[in-house]
N, C-alpha and C positions, 0 to 999 in steps of 0.2 A: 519419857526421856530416852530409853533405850531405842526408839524409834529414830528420832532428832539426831542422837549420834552415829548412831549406822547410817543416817542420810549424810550424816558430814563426813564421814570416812571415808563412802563412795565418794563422792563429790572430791575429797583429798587428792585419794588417787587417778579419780578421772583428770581430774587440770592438771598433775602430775606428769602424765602417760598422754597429754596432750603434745605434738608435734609441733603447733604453733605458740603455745605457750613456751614449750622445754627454746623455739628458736630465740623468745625474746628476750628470754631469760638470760642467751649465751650473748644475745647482742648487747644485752646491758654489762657482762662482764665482762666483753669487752672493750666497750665504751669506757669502764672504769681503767681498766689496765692500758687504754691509750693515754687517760694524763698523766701517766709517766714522761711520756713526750712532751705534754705540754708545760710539765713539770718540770721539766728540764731547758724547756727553755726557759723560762721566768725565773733560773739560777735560784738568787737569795728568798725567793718567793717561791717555791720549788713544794714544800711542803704544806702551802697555804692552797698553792693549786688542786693540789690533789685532793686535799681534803673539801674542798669546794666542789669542785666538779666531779668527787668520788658522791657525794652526799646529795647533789643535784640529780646527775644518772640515776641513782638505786631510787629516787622518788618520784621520779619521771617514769621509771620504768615499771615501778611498782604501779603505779594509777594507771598503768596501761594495761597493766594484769590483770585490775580489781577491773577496768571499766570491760576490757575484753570476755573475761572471764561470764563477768552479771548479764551482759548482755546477751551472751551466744546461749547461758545454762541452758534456762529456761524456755526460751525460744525455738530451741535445738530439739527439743522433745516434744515441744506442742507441734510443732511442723514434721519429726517422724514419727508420731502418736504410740510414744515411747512413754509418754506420763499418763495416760491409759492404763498401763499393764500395774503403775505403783498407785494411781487414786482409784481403784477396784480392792483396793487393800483397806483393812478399817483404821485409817491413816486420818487424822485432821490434817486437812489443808495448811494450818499454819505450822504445826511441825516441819512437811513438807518445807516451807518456806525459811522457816530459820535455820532446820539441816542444810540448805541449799548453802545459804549464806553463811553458815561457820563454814565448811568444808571450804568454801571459796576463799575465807578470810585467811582459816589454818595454808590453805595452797599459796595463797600472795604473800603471809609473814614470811613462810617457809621461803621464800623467793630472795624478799627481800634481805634473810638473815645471812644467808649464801652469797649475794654480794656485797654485805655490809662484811662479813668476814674477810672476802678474797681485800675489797677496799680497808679495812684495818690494819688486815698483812704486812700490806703494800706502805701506809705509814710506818709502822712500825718497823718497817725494815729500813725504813730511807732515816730514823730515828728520831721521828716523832713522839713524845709526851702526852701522853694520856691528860685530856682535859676533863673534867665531868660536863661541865656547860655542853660541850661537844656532846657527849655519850649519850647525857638526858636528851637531846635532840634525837635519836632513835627511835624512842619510844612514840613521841612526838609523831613521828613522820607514819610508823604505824598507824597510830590514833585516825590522821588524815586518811590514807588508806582505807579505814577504815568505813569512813564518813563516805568516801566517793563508792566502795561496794553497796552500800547500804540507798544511798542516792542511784547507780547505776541500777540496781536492781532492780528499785521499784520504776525506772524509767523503761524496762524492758515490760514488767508486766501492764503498763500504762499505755504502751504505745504496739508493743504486739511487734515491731519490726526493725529487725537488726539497727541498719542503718537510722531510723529516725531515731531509736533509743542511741546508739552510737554520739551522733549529733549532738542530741540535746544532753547525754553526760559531760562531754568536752565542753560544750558550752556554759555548765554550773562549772565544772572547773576553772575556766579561763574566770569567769565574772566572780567568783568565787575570793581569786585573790586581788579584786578590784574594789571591797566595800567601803575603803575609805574614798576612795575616789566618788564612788557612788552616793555617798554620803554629801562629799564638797557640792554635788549636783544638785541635791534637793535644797541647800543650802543657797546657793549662785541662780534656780530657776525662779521665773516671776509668775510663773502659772502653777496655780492650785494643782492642776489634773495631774502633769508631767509629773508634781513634786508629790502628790500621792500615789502613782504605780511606780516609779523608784521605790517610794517606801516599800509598798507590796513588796517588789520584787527583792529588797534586802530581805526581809522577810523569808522570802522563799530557799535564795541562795543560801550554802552554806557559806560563811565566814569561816573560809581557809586559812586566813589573814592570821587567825589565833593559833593555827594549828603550822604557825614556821618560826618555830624561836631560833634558828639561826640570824635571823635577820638583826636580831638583839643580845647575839653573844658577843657583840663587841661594845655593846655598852656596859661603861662604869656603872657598878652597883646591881646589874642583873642578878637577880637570884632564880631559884626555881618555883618560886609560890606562884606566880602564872600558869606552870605547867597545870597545875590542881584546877582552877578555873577551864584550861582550855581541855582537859579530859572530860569535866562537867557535862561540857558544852560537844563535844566528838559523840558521848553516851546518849546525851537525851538528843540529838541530831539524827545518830543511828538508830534509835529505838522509834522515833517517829517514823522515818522511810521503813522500817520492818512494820509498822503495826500499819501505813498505809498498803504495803504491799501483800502483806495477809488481805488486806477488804479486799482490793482490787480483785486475788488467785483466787476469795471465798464467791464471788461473785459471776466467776467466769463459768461457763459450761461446759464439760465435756462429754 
């Protein structure tokens, strides 16, 4: 265990002390403290903006972290043969890989909690009320984050190159929040084939779908017993791509 944490400490502070991470970081706090303006124009809807597009930015930017982050780690040091000097060490490989991956999770919360702050500030100064419906949706958004590190991850050690790992994480993202739709498909197709690799393929994506309870904070009767299912379902999602991404690193040769 003392291994696993000292990887994730480094890893903290390397995406920390990263220049292109620290810039996205400031473009997302920006981004938040521009819907003031946007906030200001929509008047009597002024505080519903904010919280909307404060809570949209910090998740957009946060999966841009997790997916930037998974994909450069690992990659980064098989190409300056930098992961040479630490698997010489009497290291399992899979440590290696889950240090990798908290260190990166701790760096992107870390991220996200800093503009979820500067973004609460900013309601709570315009005199916004504290909702819990609202609040529980934090954790929530984490959770996802968390899903797409864990998915990024093992797309970088799968595919060995920046760019194609890049790719194909954006692209579980996007379809990711498409499974109902994906679903109407295999329903509306008349061919056996199409409507069995759909299925495959819900299978494979993550269902992000579970993981945006904003989309049902404005339904009558919402409570949070969903959240308990869709944390379920973020955990054994993420422990899958970690125990896929141990075979693929225990596999590989240096």
């Amino acid at each position: 265990m003392n291994a696993i944490f000292s990887i994730a400490r480094t890893t903290l502070i390397q995406q920390l002390r990263n220049r292109l991470y620290l810039v996205i970081v400031l473009f997302g706090l920006l981004m938040i403290a521009a819907s003031l303006l946007l906030g200001a124009v929509a008047a009597d809807q002024e505080i519903r903006v904010i919280l909307d597009l404060g809570l949209a930015t910090s998740e957009v930017f946060g999966l841009a972290l997790a997916i930037f982050g998974a994909v450069t780690l690992v990659i980064e040091e098989m190409e300056s043969k930098t992961i040479y000097l630490i698997l010489t060490r009497p290291l399992p490989r899979a440590h290696y890989v889950i240090g990798r991956f908290l260190g990166l999770l701790l760096a992107v919360w870390t991220s996200l909690a800093v503009m979820e702050a500067l973004h609460f500030g900013l309601l709570f100064a315009k005199g916004w009320k504290a909702d819990p419906l609202v609040l529980a949706s934090l954790p929530v958004m984490g959770l996802k984050v968390m899903v797409m590190t864990g998915l990024a991850l093992l797309c970088s050690l799968a595919f060995t190159s920046a760019p194609t790992a890049t790719v194909f994480s954006l692209f579980f993202w996007v379809l990711g929040h498409f499974g109902a739709e994906l679903r109407f498909l295999t329903e509306r197709t008349g061919r056996a084939a199409a409507s069995a690799a759909i299925r495959l393929l819900l299978w494979v994506l993550p269902n992000l779908s579970l993981l945006n309870p904003r989309d049902a904070l404005e339904v009558p009767g919402f409570n949070l017993a969903p959240l308990v299912w869709s944390a379920g379902y973020a955990a054994l999602y993420t422990a899958t791509c970690l125990a896929l991404s141990i075979a693929l690193f225990s596999r590989k040769e240096f």
